[in-house]
C-alpha positions in Angstrom: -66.5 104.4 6.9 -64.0 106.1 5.2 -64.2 110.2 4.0 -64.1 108.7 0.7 -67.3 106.5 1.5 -69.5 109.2 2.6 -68.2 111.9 0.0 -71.0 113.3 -2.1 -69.9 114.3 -5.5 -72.1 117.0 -7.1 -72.1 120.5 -9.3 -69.4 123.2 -7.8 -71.7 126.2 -8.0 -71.7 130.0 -7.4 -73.0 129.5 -3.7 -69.5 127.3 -3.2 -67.5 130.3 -4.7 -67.3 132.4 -1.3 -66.0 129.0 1.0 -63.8 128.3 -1.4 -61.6 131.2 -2.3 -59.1 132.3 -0.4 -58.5 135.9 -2.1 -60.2 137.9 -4.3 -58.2 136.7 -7.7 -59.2 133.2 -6.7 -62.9 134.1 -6.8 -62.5 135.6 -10.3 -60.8 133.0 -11.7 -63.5 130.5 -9.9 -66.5 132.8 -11.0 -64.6 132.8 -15.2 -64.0 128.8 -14.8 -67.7 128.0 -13.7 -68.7 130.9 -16.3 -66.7 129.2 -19.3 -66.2 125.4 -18.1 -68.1 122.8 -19.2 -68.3 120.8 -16.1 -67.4 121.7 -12.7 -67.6 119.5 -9.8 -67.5 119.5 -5.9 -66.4 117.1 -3.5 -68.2 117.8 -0.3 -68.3 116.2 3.2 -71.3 115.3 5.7 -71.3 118.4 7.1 -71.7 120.2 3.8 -68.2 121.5 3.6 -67.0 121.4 0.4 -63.0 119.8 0.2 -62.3 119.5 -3.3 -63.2 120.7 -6.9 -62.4 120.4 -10.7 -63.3 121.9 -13.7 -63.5 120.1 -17.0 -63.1 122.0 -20.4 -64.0 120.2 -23.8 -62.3 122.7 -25.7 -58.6 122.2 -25.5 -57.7 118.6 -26.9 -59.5 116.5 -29.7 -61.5 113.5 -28.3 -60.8 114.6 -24.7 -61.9 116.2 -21.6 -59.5 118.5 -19.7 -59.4 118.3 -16.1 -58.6 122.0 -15.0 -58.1 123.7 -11.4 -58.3 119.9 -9.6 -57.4 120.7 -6.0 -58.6 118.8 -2.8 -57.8 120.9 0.9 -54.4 119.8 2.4 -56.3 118.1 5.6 -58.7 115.7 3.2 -55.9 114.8 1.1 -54.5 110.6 0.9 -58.2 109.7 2.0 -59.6 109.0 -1.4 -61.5 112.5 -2.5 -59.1 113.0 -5.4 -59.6 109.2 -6.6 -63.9 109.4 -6.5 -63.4 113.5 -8.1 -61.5 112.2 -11.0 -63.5 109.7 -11.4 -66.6 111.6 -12.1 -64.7 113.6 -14.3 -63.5 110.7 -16.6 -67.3 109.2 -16.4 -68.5 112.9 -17.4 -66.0 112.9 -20.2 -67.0 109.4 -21.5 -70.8 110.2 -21.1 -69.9 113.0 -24.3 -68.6 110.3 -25.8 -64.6 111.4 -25.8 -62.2 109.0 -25.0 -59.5 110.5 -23.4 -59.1 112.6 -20.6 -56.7 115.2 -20.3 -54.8 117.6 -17.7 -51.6 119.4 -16.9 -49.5 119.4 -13.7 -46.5 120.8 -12.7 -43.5 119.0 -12.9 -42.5 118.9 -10.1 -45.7 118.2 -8.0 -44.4 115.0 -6.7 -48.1 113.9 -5.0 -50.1 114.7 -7.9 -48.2 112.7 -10.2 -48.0 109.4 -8.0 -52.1 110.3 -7.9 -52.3 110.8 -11.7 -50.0 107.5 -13.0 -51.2 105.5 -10.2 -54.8 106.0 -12.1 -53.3 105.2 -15.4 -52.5 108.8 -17.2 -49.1 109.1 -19.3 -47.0 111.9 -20.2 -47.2 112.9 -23.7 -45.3 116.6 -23.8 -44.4 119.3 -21.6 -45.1 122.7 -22.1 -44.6 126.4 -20.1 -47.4 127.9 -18.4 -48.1 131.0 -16.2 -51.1 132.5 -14.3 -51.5 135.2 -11.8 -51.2 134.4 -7.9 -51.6 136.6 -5.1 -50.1 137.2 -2.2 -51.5 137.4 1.4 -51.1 141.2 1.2 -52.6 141.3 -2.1 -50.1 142.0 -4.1 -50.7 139.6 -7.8 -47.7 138.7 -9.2 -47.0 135.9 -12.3 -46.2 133.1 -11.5 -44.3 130.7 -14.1 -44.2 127.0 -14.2 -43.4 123.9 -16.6 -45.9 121.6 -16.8 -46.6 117.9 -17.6 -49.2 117.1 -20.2 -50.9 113.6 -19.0 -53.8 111.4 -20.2 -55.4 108.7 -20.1 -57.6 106.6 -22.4 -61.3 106.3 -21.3 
């Protein structure tokens, strides 16, 4: 059976916030995304581990669902998880009655995009974004980016 098989998608909660963040700007953002986000799902494992997450926001495109903060831990990655979590998400997005789901990447995140137009979303624009990061010391710093604007009809 594959991880993909015995995956258990579900709500990404407040108890997940502490297994989940690696620093303490990753928890805030978590904590404002679960606090503001329409949807937020988990991807977790047998053993109650939780290996992937996404947010979706109704708020940003007409007739769509945005997929926001998709991320799936470097070891469960190519096994499926991102597949089953996105699918949720569009199902989520269609059960509102949108049709089209949304998302940004950047551009040059090679693996995500084979991921994203492998499961049928298109480019239509680019634009600049930015967010804080932090350093393992601590330090936050801004980091800046250009990223694609993708989606896909539901």
């Amino acid at each position: 059976m594959s991880a993909a098989e015995e995956l258990v998608i579900r709500p990404f909660s407040t108890d997940d916030v502490p297994r989940w963040a690696r620093t303490e700007l990753e928890r805030s953002h978590l904590l404002d995304a679960l606090a503001t986000t329409g949807d937020y799902l988990a991807a977790v494992v047998p053993d109650g581990r939780v290996v992937g997450k996404l947010g979706i926001r109704y708020d940003e495109q007409t007739d769509a669902g945005t997929v926001i903060q998709f991320d799936v831990v470097p070891e469960h990655r190519n096994r499926g998880i991102g597949t089953r979590l996105l699918a949720r998400a569009e199902q989520l997005i269609r059960d509102r009655g949108l049709r089209r789901a949304t998302l940004a990447v950047e551009e040059d995140n090679a693996a995500a995009l084979r991921l994203y137009r492998r499961l049928g979303y298109r480019e239509f624009g680019r634009e600049p974004a930015e967010w804080d990061q932090q350093y393992p010391d601590g330090t936050v710093y801004r980091y800046h980016c250009v990223c694609l604007l993708l989606q896909r009809r539901l």
